[in-house]
DRENPA-3360 file (N, C-alpha, C; in nm, 2 decimals, always signed):
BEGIN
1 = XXXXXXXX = +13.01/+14.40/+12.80/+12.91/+14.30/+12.81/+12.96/+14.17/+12.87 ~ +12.88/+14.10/+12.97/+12.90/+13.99/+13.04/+12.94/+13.89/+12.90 ~ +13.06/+13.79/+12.95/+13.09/+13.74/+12.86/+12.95/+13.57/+12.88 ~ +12.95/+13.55/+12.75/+12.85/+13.42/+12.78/+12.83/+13.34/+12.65 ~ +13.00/+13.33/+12.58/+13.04/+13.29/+12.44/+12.96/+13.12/+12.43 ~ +12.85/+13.09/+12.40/+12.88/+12.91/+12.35/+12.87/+12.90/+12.24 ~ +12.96/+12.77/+12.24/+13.02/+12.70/+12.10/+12.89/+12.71/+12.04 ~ +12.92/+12.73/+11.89/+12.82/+12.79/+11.80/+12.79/+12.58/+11.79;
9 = XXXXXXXX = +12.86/+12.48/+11.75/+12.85/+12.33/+11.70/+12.79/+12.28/+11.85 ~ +12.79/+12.33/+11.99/+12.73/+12.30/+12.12/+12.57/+12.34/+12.09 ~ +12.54/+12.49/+12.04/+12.43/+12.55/+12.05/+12.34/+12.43/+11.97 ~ +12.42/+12.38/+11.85/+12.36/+12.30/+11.74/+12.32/+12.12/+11.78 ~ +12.36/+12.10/+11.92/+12.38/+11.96/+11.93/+12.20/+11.98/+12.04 ~ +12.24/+12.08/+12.09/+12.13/+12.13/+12.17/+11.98/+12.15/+12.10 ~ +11.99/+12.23/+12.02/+11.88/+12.28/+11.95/+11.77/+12.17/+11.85 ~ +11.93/+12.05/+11.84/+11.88/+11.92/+11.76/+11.74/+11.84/+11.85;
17 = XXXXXXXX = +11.74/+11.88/+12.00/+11.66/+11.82/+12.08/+11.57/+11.89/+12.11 ~ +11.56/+12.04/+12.09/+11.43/+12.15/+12.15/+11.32/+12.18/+12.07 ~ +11.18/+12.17/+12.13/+11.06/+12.16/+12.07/+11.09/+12.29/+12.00 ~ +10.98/+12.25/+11.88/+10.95/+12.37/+11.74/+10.94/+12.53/+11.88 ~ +10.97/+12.63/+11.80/+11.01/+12.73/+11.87/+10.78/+12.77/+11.86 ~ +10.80/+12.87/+11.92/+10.59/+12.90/+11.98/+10.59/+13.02/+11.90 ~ +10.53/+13.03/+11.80/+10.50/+13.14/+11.71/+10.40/+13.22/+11.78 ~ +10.40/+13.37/+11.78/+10.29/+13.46/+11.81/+10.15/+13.41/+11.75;
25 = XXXXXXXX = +10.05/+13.35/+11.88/+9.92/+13.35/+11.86/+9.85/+13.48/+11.74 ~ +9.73/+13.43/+11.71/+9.61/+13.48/+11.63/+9.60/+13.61/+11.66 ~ +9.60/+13.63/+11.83/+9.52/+13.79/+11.91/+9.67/+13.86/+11.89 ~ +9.79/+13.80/+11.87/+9.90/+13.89/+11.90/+9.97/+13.88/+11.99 ~ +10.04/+13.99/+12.06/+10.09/+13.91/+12.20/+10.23/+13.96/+12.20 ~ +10.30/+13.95/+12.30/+10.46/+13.95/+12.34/+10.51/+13.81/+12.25 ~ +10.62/+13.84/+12.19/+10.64/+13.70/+12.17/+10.74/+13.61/+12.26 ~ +10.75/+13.50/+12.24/+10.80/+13.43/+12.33/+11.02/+13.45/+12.31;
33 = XXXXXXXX = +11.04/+13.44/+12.41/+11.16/+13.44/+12.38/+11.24/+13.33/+12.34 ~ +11.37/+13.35/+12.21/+11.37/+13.25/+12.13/+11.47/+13.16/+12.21 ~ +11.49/+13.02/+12.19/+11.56/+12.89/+12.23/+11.72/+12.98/+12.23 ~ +11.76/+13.00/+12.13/+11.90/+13.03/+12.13/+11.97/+13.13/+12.22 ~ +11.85/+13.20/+12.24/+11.88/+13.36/+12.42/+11.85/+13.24/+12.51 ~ +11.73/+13.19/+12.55/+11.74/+13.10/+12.66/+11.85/+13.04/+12.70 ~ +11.90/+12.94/+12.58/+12.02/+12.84/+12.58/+12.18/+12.92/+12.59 ~ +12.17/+13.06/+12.56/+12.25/+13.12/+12.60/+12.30/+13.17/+12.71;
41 = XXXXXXXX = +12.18/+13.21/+12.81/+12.17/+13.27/+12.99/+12.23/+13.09/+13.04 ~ +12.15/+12.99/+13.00/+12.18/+12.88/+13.10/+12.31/+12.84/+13.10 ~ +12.39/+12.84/+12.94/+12.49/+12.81/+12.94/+12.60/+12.93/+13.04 ~ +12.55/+13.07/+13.04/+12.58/+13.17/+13.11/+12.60/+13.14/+13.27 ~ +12.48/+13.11/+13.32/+12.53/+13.08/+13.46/+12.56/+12.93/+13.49 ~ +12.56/+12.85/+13.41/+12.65/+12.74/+13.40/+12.80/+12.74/+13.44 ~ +12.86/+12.83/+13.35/+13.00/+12.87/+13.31/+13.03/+12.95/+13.44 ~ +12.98/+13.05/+13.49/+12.98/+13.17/+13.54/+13.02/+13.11/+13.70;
49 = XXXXXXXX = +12.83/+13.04/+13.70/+12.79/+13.03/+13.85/+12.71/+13.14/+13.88 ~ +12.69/+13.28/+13.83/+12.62/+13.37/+13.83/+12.48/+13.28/+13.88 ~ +12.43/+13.37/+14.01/+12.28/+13.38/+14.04/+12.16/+13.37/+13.93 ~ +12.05/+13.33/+13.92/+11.98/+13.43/+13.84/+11.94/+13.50/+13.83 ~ +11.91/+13.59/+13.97/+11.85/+13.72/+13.98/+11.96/+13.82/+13.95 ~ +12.17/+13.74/+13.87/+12.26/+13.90/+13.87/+12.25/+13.83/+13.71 ~ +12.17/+13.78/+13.58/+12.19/+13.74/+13.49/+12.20/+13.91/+13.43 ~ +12.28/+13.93/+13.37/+12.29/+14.06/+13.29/+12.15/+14.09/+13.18;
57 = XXXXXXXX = +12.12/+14.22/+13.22/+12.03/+14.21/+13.12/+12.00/+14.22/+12.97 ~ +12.18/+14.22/+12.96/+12.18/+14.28/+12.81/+12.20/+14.10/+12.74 ~ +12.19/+14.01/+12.79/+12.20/+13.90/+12.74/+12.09/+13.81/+12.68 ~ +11.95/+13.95/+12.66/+11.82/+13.93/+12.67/+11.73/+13.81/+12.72 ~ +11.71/+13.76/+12.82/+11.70/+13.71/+12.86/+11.66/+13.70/+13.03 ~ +11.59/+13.71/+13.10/+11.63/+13.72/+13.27/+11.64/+13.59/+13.30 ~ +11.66/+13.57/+13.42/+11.73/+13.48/+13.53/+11.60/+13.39/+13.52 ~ +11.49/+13.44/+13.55/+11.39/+13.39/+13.58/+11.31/+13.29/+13.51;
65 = XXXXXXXX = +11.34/+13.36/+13.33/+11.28/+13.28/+13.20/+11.38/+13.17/+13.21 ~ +11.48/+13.20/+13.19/+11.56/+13.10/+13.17/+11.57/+12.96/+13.27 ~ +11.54/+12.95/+13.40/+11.51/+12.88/+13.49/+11.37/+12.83/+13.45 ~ +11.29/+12.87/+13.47/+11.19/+12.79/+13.37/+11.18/+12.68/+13.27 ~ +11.24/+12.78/+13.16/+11.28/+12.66/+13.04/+11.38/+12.58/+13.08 ~ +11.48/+12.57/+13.15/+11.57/+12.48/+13.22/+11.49/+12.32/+13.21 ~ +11.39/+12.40/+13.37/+11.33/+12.31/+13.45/+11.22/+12.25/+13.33 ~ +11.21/+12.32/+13.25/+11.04/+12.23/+13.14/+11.18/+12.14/+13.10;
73 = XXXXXXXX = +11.28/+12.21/+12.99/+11.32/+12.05/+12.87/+11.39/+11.97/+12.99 ~ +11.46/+11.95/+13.15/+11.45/+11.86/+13.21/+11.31/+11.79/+13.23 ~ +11.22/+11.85/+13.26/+11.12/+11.71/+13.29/+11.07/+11.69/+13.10 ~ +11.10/+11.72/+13.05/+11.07/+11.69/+12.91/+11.19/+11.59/+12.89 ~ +11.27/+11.53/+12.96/+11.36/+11.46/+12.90/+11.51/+11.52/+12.81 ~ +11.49/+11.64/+12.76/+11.58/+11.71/+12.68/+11.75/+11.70/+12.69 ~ +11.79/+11.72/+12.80/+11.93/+11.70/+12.84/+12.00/+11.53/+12.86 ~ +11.90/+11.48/+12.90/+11.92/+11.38/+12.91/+11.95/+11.30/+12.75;
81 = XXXXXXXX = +11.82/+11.33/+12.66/+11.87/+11.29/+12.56/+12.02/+11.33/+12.44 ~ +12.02/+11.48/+12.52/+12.15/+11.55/+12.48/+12.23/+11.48/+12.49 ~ +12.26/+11.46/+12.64/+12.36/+11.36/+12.70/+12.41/+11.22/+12.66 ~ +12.29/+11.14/+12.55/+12.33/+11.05/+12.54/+12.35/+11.04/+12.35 ~ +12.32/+11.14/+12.32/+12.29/+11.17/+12.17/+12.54/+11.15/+12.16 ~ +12.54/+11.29/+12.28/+12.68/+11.30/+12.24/+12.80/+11.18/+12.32 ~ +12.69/+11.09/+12.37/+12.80/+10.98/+12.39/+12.77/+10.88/+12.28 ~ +12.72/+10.88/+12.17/+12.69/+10.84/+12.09/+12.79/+10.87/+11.95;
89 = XXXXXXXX = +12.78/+11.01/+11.96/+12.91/+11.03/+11.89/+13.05/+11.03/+11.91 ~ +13.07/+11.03/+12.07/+13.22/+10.98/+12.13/+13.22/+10.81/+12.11 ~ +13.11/+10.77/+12.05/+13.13/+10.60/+12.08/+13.17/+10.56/+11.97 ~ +13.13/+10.63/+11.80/+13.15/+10.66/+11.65/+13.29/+10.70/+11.66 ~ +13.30/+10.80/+11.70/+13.48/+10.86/+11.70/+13.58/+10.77/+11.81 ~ +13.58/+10.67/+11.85/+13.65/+10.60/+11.94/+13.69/+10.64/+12.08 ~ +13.61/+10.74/+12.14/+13.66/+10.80/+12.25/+13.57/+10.75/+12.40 ~ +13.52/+10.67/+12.34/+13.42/+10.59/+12.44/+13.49/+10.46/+12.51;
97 = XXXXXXXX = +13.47/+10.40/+12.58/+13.53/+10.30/+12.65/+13.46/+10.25/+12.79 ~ +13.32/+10.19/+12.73/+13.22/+10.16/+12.86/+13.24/+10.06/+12.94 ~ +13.33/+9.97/+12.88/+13.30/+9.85/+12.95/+13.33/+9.86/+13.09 ~ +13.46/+9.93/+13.13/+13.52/+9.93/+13.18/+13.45/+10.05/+13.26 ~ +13.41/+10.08/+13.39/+13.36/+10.21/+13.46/+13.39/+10.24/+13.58 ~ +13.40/+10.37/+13.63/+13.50/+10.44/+13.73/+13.39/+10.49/+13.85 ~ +13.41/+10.49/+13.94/+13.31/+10.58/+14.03/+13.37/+10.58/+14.17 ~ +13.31/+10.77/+14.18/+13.36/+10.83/+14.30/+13.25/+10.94/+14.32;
105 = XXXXXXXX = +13.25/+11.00/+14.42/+13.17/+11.13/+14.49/+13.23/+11.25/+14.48 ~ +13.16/+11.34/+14.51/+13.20/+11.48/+14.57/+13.09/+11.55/+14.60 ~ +13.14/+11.62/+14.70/+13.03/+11.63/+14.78/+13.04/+11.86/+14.78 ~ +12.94/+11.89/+14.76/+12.92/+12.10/+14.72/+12.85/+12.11/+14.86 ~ +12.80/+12.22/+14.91/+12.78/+12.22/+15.02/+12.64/+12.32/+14.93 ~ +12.56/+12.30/+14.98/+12.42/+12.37/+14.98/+12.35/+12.45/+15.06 ~ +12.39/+12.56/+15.03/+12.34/+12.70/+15.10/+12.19/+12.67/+15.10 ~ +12.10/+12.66/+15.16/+11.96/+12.74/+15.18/+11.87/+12.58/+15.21;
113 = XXXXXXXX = +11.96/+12.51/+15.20/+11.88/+12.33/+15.18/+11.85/+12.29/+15.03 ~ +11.75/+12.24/+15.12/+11.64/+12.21/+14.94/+11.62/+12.02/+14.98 ~ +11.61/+11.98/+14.80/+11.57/+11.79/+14.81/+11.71/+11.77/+14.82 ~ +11.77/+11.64/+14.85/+11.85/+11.56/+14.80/+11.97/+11.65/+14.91 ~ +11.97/+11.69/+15.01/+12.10/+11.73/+15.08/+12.07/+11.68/+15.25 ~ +12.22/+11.70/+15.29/+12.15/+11.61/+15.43/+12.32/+11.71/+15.49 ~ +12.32/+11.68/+15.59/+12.42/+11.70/+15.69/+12.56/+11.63/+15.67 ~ +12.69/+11.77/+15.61/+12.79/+11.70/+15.54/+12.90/+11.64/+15.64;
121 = XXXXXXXX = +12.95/+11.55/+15.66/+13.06/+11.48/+15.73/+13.17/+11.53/+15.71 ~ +13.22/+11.61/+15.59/+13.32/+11.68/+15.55/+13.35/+11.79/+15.57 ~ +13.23/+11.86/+15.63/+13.20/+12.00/+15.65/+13.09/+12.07/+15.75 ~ +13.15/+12.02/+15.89/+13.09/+12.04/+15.99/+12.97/+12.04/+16.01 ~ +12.91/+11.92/+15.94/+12.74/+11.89/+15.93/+12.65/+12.02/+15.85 ~ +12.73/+12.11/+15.83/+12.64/+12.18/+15.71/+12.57/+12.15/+15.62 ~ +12.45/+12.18/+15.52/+12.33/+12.11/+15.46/+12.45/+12.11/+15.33 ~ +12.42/+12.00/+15.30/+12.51/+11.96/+15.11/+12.51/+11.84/+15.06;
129 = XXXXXXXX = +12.53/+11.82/+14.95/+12.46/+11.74/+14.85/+12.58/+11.65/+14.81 ~ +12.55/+11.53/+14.79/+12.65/+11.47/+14.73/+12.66/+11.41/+14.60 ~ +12.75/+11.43/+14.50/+12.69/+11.40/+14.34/+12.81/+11.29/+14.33 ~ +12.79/+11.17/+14.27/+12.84/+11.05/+14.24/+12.82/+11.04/+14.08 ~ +12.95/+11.04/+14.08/+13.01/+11.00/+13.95/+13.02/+10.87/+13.86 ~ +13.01/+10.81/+13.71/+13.06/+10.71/+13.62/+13.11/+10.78/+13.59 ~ +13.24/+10.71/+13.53/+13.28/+10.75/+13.40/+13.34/+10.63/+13.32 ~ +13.38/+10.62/+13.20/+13.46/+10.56/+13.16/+13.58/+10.54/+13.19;
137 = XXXXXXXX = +13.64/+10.42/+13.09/+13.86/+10.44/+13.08/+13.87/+10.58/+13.07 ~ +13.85/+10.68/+12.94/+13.92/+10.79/+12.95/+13.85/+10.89/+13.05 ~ +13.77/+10.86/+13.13/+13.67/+10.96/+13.19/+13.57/+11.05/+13.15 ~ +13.50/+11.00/+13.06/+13.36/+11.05/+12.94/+13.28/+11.05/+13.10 ~ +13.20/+11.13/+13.16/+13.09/+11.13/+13.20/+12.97/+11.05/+13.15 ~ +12.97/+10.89/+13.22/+12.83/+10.86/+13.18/+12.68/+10.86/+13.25 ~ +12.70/+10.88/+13.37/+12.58/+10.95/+13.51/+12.64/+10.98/+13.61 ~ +12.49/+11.07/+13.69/+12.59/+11.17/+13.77/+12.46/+11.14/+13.87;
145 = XXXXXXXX = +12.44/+11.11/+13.95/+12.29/+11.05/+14.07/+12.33/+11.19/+14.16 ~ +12.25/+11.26/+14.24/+12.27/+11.33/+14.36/+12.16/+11.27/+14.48 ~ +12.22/+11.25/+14.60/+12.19/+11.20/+14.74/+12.22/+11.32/+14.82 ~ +12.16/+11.32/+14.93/+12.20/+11.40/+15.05/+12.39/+11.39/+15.10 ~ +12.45/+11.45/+15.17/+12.63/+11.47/+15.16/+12.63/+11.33/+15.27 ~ +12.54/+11.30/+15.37/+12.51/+11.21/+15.46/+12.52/+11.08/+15.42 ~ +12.46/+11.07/+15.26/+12.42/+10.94/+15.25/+12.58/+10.83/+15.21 ~ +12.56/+10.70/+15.23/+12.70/+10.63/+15.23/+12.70/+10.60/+15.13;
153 = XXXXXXXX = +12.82/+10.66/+15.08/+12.93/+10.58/+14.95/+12.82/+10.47/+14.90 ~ +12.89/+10.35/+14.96/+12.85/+10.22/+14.89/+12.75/+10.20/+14.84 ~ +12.63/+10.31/+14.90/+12.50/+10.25/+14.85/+12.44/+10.36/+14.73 ~ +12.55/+10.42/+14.71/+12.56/+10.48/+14.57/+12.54/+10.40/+14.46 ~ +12.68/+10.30/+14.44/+12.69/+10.29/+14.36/+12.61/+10.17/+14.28 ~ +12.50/+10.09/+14.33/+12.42/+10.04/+14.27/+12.36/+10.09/+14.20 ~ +12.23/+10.22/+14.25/+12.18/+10.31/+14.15/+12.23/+10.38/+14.03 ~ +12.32/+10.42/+14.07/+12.46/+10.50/+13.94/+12.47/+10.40/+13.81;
161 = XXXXXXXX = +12.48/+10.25/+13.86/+12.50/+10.18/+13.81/+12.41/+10.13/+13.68 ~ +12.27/+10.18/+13.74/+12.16/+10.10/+13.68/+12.10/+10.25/+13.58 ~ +12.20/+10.35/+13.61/+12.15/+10.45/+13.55/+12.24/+10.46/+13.42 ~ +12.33/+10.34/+13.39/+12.43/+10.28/+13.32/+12.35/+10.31/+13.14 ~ +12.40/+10.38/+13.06/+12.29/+10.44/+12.97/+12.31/+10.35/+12.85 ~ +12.23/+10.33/+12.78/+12.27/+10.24/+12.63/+12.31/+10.33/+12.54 ~ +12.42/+10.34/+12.45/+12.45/+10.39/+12.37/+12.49/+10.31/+12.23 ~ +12.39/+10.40/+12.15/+12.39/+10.33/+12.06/+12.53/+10.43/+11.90;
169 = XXXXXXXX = +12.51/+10.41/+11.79/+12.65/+10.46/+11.72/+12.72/+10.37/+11.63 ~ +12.76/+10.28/+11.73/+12.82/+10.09/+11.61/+12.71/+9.99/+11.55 ~ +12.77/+9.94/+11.51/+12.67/+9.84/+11.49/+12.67/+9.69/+11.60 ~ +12.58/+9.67/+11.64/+12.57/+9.57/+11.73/+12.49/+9.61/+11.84 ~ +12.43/+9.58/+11.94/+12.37/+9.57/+12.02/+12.38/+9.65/+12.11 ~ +12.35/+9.78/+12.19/+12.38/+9.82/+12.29/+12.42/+9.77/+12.44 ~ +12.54/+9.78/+12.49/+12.54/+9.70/+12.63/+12.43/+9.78/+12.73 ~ +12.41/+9.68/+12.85/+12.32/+9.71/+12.91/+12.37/+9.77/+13.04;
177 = XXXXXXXX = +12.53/+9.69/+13.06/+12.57/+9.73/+13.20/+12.70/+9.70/+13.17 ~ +12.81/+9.74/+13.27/+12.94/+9.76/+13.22/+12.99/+9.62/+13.26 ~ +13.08/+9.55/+13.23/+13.19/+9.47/+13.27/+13.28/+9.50/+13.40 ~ +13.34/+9.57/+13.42/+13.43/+9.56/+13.54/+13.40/+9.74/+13.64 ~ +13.39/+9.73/+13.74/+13.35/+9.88/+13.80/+13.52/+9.90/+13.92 ~ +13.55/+10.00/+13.88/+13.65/+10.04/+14.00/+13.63/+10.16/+14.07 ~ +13.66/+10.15/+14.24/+13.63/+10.24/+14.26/+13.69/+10.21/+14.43 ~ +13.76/+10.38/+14.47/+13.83/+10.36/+14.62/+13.77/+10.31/+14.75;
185 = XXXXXXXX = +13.83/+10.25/+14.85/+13.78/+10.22/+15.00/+13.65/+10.31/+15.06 ~ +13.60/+10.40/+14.99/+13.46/+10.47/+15.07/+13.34/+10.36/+15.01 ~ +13.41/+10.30/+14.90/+13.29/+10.21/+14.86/+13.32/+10.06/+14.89 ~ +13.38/+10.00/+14.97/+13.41/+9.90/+15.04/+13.28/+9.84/+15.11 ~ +13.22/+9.72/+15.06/+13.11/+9.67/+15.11/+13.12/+9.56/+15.09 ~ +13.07/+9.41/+15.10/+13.09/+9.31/+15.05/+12.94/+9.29/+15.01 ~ +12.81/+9.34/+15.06/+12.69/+9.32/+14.99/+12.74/+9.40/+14.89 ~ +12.80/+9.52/+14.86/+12.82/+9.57/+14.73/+12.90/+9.50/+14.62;
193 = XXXXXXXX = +12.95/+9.44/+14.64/+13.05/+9.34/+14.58/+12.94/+9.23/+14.55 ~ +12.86/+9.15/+14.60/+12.77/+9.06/+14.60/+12.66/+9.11/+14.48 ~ +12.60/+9.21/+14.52/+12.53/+9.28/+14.34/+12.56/+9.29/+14.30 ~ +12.68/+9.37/+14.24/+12.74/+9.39/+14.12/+12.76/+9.29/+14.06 ~ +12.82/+9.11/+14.13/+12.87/+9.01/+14.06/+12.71/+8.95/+14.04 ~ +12.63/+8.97/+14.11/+12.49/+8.93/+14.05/+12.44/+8.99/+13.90 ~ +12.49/+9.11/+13.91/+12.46/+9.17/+13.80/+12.57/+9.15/+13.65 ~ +12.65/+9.10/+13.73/+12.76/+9.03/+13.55/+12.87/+9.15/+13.60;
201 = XXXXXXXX = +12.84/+9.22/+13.69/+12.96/+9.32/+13.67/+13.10/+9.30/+13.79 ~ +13.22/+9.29/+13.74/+13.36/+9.26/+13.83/+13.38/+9.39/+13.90 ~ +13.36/+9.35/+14.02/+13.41/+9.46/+14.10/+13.55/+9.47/+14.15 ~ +13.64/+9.62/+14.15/+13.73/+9.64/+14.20/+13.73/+9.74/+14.27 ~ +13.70/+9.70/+14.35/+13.72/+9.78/+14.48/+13.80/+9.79/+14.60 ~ +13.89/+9.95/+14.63/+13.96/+9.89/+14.73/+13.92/+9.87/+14.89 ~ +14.02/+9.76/+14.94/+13.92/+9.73/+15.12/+13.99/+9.82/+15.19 ~ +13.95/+9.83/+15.30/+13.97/+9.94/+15.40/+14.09/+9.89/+15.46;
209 = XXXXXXXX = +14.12/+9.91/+15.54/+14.29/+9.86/+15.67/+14.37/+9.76/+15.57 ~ +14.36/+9.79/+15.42/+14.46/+9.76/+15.39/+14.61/+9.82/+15.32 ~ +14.66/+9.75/+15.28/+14.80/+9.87/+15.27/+14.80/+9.96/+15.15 ~ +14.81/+10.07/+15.10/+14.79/+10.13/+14.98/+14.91/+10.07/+14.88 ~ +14.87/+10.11/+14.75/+14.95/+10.08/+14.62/+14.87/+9.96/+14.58 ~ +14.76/+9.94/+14.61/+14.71/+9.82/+14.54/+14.70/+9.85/+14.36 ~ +14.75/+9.99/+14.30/+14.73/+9.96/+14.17/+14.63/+10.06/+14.10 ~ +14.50/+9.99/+14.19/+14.35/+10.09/+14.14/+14.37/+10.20/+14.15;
217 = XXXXXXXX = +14.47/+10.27/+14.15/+14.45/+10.44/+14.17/+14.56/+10.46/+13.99 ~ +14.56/+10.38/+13.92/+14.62/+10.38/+13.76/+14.53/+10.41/+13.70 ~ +14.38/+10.31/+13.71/+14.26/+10.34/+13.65/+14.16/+10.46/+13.69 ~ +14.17/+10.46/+13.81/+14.06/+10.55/+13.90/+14.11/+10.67/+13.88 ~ +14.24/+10.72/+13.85/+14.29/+10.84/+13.82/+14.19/+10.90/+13.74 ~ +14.13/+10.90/+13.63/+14.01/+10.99/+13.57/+13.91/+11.00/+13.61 ~ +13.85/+10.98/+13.68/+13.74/+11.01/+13.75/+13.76/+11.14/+13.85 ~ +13.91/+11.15/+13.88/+13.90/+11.20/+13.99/+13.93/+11.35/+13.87;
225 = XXXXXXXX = +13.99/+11.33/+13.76/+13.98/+11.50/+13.68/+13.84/+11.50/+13.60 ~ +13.75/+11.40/+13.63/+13.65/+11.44/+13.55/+13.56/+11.54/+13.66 ~ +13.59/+11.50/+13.77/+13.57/+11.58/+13.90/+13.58/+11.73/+13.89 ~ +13.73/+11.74/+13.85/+13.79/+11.86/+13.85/+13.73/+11.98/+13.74 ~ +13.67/+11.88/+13.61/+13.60/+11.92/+13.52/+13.48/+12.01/+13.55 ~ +13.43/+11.90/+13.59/+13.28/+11.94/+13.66/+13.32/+12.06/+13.76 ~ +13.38/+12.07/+13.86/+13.39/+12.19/+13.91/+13.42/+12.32/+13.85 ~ +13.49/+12.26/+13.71/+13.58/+12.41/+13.63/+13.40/+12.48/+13.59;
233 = XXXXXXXX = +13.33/+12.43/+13.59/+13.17/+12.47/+13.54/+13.15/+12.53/+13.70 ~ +13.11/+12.61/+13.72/+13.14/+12.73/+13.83/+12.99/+12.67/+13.92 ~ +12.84/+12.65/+13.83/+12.75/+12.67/+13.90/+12.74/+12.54/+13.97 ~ +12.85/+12.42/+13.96/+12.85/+12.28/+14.01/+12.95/+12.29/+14.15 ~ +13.02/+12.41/+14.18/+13.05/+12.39/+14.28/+13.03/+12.45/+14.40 ~ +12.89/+12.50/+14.41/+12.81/+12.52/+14.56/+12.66/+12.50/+14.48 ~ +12.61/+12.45/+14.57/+12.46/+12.44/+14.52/+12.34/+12.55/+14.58 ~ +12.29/+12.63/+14.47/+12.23/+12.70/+14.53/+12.02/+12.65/+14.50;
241 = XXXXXXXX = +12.01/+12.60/+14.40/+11.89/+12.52/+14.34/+11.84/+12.49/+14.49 ~ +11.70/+12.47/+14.53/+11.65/+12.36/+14.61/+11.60/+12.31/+14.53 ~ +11.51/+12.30/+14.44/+11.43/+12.16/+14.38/+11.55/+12.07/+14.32 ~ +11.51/+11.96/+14.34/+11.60/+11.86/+14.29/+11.61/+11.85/+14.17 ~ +11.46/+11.83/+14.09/+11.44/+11.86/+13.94/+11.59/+11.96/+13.86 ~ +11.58/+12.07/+13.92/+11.72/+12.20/+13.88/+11.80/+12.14/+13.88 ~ +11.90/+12.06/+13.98/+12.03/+11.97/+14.06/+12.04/+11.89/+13.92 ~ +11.94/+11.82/+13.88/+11.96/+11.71/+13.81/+11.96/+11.78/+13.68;
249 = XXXXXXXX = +11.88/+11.85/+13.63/+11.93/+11.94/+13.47/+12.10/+11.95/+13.44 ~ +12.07/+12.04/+13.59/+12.24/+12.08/+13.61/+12.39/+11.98/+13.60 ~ +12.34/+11.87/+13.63/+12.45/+11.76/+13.68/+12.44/+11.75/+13.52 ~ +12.34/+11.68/+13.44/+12.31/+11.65/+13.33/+12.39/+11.73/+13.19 ~ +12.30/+11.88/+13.19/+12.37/+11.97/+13.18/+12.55/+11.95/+13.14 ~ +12.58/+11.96/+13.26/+12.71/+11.93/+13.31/+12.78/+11.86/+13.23 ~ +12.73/+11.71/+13.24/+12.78/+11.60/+13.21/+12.80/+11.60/+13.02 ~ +12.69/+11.66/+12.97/+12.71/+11.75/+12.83/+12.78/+11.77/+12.79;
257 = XXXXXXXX = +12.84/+11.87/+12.87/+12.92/+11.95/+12.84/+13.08/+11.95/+12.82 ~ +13.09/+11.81/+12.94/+13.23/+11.77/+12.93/+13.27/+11.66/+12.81 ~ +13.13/+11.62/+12.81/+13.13/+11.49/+12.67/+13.20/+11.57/+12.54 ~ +13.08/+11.68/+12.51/+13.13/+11.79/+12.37/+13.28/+11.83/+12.41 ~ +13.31/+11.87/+12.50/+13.48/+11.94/+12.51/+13.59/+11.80/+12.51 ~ +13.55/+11.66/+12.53/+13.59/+11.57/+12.50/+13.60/+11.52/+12.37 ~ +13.48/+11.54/+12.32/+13.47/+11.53/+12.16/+13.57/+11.59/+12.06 ~ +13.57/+11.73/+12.12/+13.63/+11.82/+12.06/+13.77/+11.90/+12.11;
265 = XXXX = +13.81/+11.77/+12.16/+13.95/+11.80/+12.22/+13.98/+11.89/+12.32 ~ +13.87/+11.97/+12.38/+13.91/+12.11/+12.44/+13.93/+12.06/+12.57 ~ +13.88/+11.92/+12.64/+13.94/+11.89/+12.80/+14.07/+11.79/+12.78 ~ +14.10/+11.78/+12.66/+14.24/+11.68/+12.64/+14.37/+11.75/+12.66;
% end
């Protein structure tokens, strides 16, 4: 049997967020299929990268349901709240560290097109997507934006920025936006440096034609394995999704996922 083990305390963080399960109508009926098979296939080709049309069938579930329900609890909000439910508990257990935030790109190449992909610079203008990274000091995943592979660095990192999440857990007031942002020479702008200090936040960024060893590559160092993270999740590193809606479950998803293995020691 195709392997498609999830943490039994993962299934539970999940299930905390998903509407009451749809009991068999009055007339009768097929019944619907239950949250825990669904949340099982996704985490399946998550891990995998598996298609949905090769989801095994013995995992009860097809490719097809499960993409569905995907796409509802994303526009339902679902993952998203996942996402911030479990930086909530890295913020309780001390493993949080927002002030302080990291950001960088990577760029999957996207077979077939779709939203949000354009013609990659890195990859002989082929159609692909570029997903831009936060993270914290230790590298917690805190947003993940996707643009076309085309679009420039610097003007990433405003939006990423404002996608900057409140987390709540201590007592005191949620921050709204981070304190200091670092991040390498692709994001070199001086209007970008001009917002961020508009916005209370210190930029470190490094400039272009200058000499390396400036330092920021002490701090920036996590971002670049939370990178590596995100790829060990198989369906994050070629994009096959066109709706953008999918992309962003996925990233989301994603970003979940490395939080709980953070949590729980398994990416340390």
């Amino acid at each position: 049997m195709a392997n498609a083990s999830i943490p039994e305390q993962y299934y539970e963080a999940v299930a905390h967020h998903l509407p009451p399960e749809q009991p068999v109508g009055p007339k009768g009926g097929r019944p619907r299929i239950g949250h825990r098979v669904v949340v099982r296939v996704i985490w399946f080709v998550l891990t995998t990268g598996a298609r949905w049309e090769d989801v095994p069938a013995e995992l009860g579930c097809s490719g097809r349901t499960a993409h569905r329900r995907l796409r509802e609890w994303e526009e339902a909000g679902i993952w998203d709240r996942l996402h911030v439910d479990l930086l909530g508990l890295l913020k309780r257990a001390g493993k949080l560290d927002a002030e302080t935030v990291i950001v960088d790109g990577v760029t999957v190449r996207a077979f077939g097109g779709g939203e949000a992909t354009g013609p990659s610079p890195v990859d002989r203008r082929k159609s692909g997507t570029k997903h831009t990274l936060m993270v914290d000091r230790h590298g917690v995943p805190l947003a993940i934006r996707t643009a076309g592979a085309n679009a420039s660095d610097h003007k990433q990192i405003v939006p990423v920025v404002l996608d900057y999440p409140r987390v709540k857990g201590t007592p005191g007031r949620p921050k709204e936006l981070p304190d200091e942002l670092y991040a390498d020479r692709g994001y070199d702008s001086e209007g970008t440096r001009a917002l961020l200090r508009w916005l209370g936040i210190e930029p470190q960024i490094a400039r272009r034609k200058t000499p390396h060893g400036s330092g920021l590559g002490k701090v920036r160092w996590v971002v670049e394995r939370t990178i590596s993270w995100l790829k060990g999740l198989r369906r994050l590193r070629v994009r096959y999704d066109r709706l953008g809606v999918i992309v962003d479950a996925w990233t989301t998803l994603a970003a979940s996922v490395i939080c709980f293995r953070i949590l729980h020691h398994e990416c340390m």
